[in-house]
C-alpha angles and dihedrals in degrees: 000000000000105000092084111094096210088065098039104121123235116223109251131228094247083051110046143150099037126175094332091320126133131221099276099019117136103232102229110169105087109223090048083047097054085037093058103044088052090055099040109026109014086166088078086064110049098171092055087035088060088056126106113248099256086045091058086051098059102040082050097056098046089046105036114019096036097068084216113177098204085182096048086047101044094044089045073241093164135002123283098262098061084047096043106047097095092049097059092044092053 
């Protein structure tokens, strides 16, 4: 839901800076942007605010910490080792 520039957030002033981010920076990587609406406004997201907490933790560290390219895996797009980096650090 973050490749569309029109949605992308902006850092505000109270979080910055995030993940290298400046007050007023448009997040455009999409992992950091997702990452960053589900730590500063989950009511964005109903369906991830009406989580528990452990189960916001985990949806937030598959989607947001592994780095997991679901279109490069399901299209055999690159070799295992670029889709699987995250994974063996984790």
């Amino acid at each position: 839901i973050m490749k569309m520039a029109m949605i992308l957030p902006e850092v505000q002033k109270e979080h910055a800076p995030y993940h290298g981010y400046a007050a007023g920076d448009t997040i455009a990587d999409h992992d950091l942007a997702l990452s960053y609406i589900m730590d500063h406004y989950p009511q964005m997201l109903p369906s991830f605010r009406d989580l528990e907490p452990a189960e916001k933790r985990s949806v937030q560290f598959t989607q947001c910490n592994l780095c997991f390219n679901h279109g490069w895996f399901v299209q055999a797009e690159a070799p295992p080792g670029a889709i699987f980096t995250k994974f063996r650090e984790a």
